[in-house]
Kinemage of the C-alpha trace (Angstrom):
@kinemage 1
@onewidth
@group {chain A} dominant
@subgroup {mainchain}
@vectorlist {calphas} color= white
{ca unk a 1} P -19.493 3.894 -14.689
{ca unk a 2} L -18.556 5.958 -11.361
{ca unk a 3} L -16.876 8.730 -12.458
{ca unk a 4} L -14.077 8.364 -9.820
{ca unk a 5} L -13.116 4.806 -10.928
{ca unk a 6} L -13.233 5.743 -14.966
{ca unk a 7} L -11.275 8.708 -14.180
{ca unk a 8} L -8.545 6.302 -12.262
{ca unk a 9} L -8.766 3.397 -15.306
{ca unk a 10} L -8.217 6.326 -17.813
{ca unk a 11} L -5.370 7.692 -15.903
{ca unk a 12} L -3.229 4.324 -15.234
{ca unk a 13} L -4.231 3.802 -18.885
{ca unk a 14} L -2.900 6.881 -20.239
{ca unk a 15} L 0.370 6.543 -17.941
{ca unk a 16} L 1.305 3.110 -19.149
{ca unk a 17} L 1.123 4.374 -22.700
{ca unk a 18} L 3.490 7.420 -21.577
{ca unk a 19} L 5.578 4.842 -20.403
{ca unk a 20} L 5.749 2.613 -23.491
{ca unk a 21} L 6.940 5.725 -25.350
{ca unk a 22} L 9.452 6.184 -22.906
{ca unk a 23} L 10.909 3.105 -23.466
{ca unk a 24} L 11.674 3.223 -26.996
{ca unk a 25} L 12.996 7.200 -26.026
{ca unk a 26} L 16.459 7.290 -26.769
{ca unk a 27} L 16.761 9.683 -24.046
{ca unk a 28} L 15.657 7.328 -21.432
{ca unk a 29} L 17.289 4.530 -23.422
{ca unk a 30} L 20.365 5.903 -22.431
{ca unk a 31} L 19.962 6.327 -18.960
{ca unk a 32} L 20.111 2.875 -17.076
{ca unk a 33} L 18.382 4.395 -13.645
{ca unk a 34} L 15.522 5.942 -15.563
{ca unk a 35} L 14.647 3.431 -17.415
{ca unk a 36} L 15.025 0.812 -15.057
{ca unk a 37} L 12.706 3.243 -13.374
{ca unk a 38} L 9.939 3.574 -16.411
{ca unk a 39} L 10.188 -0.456 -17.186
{ca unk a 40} L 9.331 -1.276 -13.257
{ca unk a 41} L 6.683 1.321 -13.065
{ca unk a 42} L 5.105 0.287 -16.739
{ca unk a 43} L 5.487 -3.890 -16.139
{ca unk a 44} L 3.240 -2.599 -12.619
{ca unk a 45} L 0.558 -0.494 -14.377
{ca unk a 46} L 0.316 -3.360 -17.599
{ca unk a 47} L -2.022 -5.902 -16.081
{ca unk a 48} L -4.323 -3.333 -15.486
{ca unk a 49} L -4.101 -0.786 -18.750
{ca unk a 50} L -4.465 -4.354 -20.752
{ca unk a 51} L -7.722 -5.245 -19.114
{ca unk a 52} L -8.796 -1.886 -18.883
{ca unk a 53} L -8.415 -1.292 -22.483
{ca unk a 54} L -9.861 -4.602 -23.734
{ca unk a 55} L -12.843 -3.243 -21.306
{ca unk a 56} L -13.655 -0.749 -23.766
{ca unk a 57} L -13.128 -2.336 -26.664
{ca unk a 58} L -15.971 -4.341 -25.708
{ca unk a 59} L -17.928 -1.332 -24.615
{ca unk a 60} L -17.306 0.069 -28.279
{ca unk a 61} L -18.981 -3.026 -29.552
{ca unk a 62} L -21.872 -3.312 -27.342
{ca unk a 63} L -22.879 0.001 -29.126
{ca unk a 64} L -21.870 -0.889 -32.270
{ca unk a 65} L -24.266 -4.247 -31.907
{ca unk a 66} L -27.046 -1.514 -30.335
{ca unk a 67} L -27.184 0.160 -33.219
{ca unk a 68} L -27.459 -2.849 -35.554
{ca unk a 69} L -30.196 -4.277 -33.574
{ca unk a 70} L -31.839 -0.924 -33.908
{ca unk a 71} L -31.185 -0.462 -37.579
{ca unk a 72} L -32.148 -4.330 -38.385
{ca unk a 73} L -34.888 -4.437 -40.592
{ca unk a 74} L -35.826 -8.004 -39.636
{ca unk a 75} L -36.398 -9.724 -36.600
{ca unk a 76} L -33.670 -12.531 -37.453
{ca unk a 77} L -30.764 -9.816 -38.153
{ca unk a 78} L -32.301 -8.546 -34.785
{ca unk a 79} L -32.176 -11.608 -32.766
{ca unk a 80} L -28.266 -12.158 -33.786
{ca unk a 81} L -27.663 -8.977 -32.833
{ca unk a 82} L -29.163 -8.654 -29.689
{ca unk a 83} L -27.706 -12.077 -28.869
{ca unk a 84} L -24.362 -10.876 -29.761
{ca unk a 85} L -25.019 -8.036 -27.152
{ca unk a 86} L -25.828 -10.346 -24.365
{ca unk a 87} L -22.528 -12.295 -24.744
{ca unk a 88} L -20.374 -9.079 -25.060
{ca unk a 89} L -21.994 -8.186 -21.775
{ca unk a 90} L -21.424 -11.672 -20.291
{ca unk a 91} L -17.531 -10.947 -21.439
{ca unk a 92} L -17.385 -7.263 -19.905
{ca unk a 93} L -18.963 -8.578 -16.702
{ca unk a 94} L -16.163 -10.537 -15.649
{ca unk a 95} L -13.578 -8.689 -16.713
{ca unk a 96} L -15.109 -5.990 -14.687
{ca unk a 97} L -14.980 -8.361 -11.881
{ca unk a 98} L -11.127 -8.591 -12.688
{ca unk a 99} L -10.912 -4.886 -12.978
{ca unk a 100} L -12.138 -4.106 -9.865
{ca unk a 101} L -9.677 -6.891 -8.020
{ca unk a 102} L -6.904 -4.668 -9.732
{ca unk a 103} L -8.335 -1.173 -8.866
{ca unk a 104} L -9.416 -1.552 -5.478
{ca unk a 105} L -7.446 0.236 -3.029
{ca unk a 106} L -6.913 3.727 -5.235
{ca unk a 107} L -4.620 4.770 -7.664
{ca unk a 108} L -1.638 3.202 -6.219
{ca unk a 109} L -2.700 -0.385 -5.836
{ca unk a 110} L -0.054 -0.937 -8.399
{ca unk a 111} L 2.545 -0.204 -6.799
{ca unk a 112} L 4.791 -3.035 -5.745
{ca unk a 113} L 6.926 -1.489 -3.544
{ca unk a 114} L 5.895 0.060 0.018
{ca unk a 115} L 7.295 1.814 2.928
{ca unk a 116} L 5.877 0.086 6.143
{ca unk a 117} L 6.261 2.386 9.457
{ca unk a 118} L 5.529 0.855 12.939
{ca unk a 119} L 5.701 2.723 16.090
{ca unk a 120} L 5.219 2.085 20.029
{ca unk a 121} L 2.167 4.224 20.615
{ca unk a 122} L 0.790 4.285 24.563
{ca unk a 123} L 1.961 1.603 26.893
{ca unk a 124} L 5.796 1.725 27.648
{ca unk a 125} L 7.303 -1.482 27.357
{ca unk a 126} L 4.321 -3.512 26.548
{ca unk a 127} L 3.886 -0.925 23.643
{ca unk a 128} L 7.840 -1.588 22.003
{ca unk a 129} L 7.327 -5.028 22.433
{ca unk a 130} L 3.284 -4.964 20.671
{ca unk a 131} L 5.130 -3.520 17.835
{ca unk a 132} L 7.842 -5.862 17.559
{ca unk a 133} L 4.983 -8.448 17.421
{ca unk a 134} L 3.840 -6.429 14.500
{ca unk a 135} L 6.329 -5.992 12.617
{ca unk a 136} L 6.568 -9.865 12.978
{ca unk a 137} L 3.614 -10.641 12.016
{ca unk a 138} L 3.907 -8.832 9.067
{ca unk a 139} L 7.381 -10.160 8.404
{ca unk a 140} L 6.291 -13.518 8.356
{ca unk a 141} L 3.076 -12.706 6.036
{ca unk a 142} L 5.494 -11.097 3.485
{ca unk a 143} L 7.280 -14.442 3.462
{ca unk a 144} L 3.646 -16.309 2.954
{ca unk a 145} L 3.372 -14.175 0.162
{ca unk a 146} L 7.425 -14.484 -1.395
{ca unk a 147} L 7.620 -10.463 -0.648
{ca unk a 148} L 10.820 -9.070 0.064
{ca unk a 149} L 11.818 -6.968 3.216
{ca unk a 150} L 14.015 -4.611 4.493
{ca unk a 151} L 14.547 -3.012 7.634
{ca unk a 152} L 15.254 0.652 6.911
{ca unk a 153} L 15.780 1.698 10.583
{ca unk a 154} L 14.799 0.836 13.357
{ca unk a 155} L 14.813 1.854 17.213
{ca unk a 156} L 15.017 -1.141 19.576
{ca unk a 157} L 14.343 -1.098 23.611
{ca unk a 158} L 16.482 -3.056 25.905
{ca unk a 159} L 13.506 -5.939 26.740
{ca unk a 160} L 13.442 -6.576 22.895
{ca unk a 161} L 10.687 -4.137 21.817
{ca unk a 162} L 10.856 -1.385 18.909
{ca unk a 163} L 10.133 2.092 19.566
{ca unk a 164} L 9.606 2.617 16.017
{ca unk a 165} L 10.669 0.368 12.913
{ca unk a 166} L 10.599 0.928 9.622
{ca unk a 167} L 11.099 -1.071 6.770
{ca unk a 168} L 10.443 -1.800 2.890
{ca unk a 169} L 8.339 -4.567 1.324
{ca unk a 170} L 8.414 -5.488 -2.256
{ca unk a 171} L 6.540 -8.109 -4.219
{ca unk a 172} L 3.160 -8.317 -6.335
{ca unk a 173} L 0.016 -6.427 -4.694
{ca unk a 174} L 2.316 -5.504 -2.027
{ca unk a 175} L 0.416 -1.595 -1.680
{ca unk a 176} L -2.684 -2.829 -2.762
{ca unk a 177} L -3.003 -5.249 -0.019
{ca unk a 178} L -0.943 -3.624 3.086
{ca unk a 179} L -2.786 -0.224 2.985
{ca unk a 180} L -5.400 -1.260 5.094
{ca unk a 181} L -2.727 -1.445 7.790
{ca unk a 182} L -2.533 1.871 7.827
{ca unk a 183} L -3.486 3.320 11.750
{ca unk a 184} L -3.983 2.605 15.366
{ca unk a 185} L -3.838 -1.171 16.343
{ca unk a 186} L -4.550 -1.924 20.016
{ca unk a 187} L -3.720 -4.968 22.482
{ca unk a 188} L -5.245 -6.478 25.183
{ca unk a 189} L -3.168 -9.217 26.951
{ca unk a 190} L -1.253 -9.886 30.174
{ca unk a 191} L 2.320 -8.555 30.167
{ca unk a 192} L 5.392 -10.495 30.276
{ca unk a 193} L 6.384 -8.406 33.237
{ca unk a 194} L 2.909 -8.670 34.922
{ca unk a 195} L 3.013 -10.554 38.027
{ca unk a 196} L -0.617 -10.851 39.266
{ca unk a 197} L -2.262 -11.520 35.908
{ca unk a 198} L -3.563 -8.532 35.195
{ca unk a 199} L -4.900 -7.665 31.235
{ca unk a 200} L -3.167 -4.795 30.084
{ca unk a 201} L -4.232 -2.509 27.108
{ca unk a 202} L -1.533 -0.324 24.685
{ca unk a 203} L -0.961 0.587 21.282
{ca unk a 204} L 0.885 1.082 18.435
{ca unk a 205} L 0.640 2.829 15.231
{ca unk a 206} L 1.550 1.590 11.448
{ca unk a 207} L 1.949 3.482 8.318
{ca unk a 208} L 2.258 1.869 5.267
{ca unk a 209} L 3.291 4.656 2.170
{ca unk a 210} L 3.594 3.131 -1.556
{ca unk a 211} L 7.227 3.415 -2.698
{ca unk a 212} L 7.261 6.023 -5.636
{ca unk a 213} L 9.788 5.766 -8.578
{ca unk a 214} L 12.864 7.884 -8.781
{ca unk a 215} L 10.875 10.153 -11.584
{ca unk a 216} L 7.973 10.896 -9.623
{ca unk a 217} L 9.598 12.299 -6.606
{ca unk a 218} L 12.818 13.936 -8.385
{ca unk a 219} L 15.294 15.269 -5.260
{ca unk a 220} L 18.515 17.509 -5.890
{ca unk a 221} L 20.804 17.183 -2.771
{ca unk a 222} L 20.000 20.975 -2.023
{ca unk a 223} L 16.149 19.941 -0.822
{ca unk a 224} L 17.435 18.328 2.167
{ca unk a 225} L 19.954 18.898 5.118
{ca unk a 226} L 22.678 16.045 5.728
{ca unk a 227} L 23.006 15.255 9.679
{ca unk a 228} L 25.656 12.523 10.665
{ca unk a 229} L 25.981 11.141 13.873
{ca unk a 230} L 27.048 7.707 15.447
{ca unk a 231} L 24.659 4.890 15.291
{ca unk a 232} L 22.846 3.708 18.803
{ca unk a 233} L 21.322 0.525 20.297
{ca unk a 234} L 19.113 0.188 23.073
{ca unk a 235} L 19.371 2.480 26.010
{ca unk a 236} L 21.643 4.654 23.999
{ca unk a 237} L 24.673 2.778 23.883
{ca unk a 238} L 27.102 3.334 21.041
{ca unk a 239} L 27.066 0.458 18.618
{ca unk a 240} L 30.125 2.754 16.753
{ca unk a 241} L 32.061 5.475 17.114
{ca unk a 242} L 31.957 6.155 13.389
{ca unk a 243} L 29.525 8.697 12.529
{ca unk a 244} L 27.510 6.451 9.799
{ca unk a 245} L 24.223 7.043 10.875
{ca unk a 246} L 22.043 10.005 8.600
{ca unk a 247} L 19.374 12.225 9.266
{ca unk a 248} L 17.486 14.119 6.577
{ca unk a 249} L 15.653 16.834 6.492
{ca unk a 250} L 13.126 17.817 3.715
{ca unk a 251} L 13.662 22.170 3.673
{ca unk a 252} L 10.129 22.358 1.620
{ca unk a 253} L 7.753 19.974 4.342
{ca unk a 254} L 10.133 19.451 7.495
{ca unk a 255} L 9.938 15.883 7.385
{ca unk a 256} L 12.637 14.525 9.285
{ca unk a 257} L 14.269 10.846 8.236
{ca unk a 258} L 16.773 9.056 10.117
{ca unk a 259} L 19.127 5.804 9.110
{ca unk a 260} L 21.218 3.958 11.510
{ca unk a 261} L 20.782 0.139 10.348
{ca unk a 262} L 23.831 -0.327 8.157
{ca unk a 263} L 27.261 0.373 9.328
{ca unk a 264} L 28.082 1.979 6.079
{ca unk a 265} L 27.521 5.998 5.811
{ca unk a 266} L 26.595 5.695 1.931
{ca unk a 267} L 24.292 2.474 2.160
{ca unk a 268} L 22.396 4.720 5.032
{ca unk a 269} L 21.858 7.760 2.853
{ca unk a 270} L 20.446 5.576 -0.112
{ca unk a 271} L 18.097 3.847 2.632
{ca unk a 272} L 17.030 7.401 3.827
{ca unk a 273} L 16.594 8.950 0.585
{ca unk a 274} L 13.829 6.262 -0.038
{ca unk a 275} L 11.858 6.535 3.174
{ca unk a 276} L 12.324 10.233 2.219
{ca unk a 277} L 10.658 10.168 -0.660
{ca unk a 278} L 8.129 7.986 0.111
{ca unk a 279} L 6.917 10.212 2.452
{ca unk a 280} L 6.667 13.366 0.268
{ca unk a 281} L 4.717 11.597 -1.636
{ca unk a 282} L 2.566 10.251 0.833
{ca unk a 283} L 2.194 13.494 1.879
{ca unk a 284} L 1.144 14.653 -1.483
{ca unk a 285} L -1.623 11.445 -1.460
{ca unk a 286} L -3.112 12.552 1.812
{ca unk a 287} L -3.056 16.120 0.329
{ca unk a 288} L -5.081 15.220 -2.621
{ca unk a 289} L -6.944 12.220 -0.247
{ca unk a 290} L -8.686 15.535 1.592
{ca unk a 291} L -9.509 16.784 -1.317
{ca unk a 292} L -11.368 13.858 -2.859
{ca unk a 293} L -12.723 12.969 0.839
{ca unk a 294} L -16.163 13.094 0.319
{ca unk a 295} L -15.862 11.065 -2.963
{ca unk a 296} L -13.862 8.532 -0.961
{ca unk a 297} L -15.956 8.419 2.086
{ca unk a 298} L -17.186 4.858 1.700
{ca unk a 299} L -13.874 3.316 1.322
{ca unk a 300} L -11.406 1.942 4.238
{ca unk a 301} L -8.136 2.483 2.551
{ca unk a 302} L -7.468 5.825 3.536
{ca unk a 303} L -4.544 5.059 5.388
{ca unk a 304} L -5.194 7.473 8.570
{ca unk a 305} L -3.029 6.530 10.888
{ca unk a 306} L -4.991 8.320 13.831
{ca unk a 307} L -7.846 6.358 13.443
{ca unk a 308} L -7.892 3.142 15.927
{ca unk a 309} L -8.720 0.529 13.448
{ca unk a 310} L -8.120 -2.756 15.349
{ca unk a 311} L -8.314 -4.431 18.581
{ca unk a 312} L -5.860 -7.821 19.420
{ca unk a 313} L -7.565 -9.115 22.381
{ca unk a 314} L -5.057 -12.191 23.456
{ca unk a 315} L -7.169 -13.516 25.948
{ca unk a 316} L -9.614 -14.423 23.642
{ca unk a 317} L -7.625 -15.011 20.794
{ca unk a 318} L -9.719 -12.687 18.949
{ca unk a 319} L -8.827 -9.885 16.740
{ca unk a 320} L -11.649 -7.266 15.858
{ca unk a 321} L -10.838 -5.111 12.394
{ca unk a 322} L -14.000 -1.865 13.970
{ca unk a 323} L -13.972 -0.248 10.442
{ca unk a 324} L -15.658 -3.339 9.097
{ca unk a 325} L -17.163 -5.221 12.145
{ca unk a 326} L -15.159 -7.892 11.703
{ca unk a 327} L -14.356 -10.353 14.089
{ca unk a 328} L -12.011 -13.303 14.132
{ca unk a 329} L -11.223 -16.236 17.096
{ca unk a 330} L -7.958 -17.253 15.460
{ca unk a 331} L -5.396 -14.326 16.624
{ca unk a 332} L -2.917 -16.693 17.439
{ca unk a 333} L -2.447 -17.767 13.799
{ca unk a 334} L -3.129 -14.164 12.326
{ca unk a 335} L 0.254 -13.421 14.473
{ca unk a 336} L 2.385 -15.689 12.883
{ca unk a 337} L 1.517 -14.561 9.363
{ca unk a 338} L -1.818 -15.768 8.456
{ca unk a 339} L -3.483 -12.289 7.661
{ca unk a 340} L -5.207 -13.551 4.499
{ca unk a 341} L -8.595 -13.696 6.026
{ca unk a 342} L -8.342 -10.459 7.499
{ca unk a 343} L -6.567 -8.367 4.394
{ca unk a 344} L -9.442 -10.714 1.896
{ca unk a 345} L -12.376 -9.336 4.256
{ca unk a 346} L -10.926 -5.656 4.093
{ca unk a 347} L -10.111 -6.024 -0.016
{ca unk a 348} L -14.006 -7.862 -0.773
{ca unk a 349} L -15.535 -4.267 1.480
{ca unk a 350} L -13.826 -2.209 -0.934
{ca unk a 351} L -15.029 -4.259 -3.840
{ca unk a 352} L -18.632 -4.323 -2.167
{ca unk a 353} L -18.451 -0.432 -2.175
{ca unk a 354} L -17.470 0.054 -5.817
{ca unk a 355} L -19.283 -2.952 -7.193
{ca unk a 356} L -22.101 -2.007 -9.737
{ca unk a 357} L -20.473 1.186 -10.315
{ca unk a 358} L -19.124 0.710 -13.845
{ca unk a 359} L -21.218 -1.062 -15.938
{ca unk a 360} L -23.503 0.862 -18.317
């Protein structure tokens, strides 16, 4: 077994125990947030710890059955245990094959709650308006898949783009599978605007950061600075004269998070506080992410955004994922929420990558 991938198993193992003896704490009994916090984060991490830990309970046995066909002193008592070995094995094999659907993606494929970022990259217009598609596309493949959204903030243009969006998605595999968002997407098409038919090329960026629990990322109210200021729509103009909008500021890392979407000051600063979070701890990830870099280097979940990962070529109707080679002549249904093939073809690299690694 791949000493990376144990090393994961062990640790989502030994966490989901933690939590199970946080849940009978009276301590965290008695506190409603944390241990709504602990049962979310445990009923995440218990599909795999389950399977995991059957996985070495019938690892244990293939070498207890080892040693009894070694120790047999007939060929019968042999036989029966050797046979006994090959089914165990048969057993292991696919739960491995479950396993690896469950760990693929890193340590956070868990996690059923994400922070999705989408921003106009080069291209003006045509850029705001490639993202809006985006975010679209993805809105609609979050209701394929009975996800929830929520638009955090967002920044719209006065022809109906977004300069930047973000928002929240929440719903089983949600990390695991949106990760591979994560960078530069390019498009090749002819502009609304664009008189003489000419294919234009821009770009946008998406981030997509798991959602950690309040305990992970613990906040006091002096790690941040409070900015208030009105709301704005497109072009500036004041959507409210009440100053309900926030903007946080993280003292420790300077990341800077805004929230303008709801017209209520308090509903703003809860919003912000999670995109705030989210990305301290993303920032931790990428931290640790250079760290285990060369370990990593065969897998396409890294999430950097800088890289250009993806080409929408409208003319053609094709859509080219270049980390993978993969190219599909059905862009026109990928847009309205029909990213299965693509997300599936990204997942089964992964898989391809780690495959063979754990058996013994």
């Amino acid at each position: 077994m791949s000493s990376t991938i144990r090393d994961t198993l062990e640790e989502k193992l030994s966490r989901f125990l933690k939590l199970e003896r946080d849940m009978s704490d009276p301590d965290v009994l008695g506190d409603g947030a944390r241990m709504s916090a602990t049962a979310r984060e445990h009923g995440g991490l218990a599909k795999v710890a389950t399977k995991y830990r059957e996985f070495k309970r019938l690892t244990d046995e293939i070498k207890g059955c080892k040693q009894m066909a070694a120790a047999a002193e007939d060929a019968e008592e042999r036989e029966m245990a050797e046979a006994e070995i090959e089914t165990l094995r048969e057993s292991r094999e696919g739960l491995w094959e479950e396993l690896l659907s469950l760990t693929v993606g890193g340590e956070d494929s868990h996690r059923t709650r994400c922070v999705m970022e989408i921003r106009a990259g080069t291209g003006g217009d045509e850029a705001a308006l490639f993202a809006r598609d985006l975010y679209e596309m993805y809105r609609r493949y979050a209701e394929r898949r009975s996800w929830k959204t929520e638009i955090m903030d967002a920044s719209a243009t006065e022809m109906g783009g977004f300069k930047e969006i973000t928002l929240t998605l929440e719903g089983e595999s949600v990390f695991r599978d949106l990760q591979y968002e994560s960078g530069g997407h390019r498009v090749q098409r002819v502009p609304e605007t664009e008189t003489q038919g000419r294919v234009h090329t821009s770009a946008a960026t998406v981030a997509v950061m798991p959602e950690p629990e309040d305990v992970e990322v613990e906040l006091k109210s002096d790690d941040y600075r409070v900015d208030k200021f009105g709301a704005s729509g497109p072009g500036g103009q004041h959507v409210n004269k009440t100053e309900s909008a926030i903007r946080l500021t993280h003292h420790e890392t300077g990341i800077v998070v805004q929230c303008q979407d709801e017209k209520s000051q308090h509903k703003n600063l809860a919003k912000a506080l999670r995109v705030l979070k989210a990305r301290i701890y993303e920032k931790k990830r990428e931290e640790e992410a250079a760290k285990q870099a060369q370990t990593r280097k065969g897998l396409i979940g890294s999430g950097d955004r800088s890289q250009r990962i993806r080409t929408y070529n409208f003319p053609q109707n094709r859509l080219t994922d270049h980390r993978i080679n993969l190219t599909i002549y059905k862009l026109d249904q990928i847009m309205v929420g029909d990213l299965d093939p693509v997300t599936n073809a990204l997942i089964e690299y992964d898989r391809d990558q780690m495959r063979g690694d754990m058996i013994e």
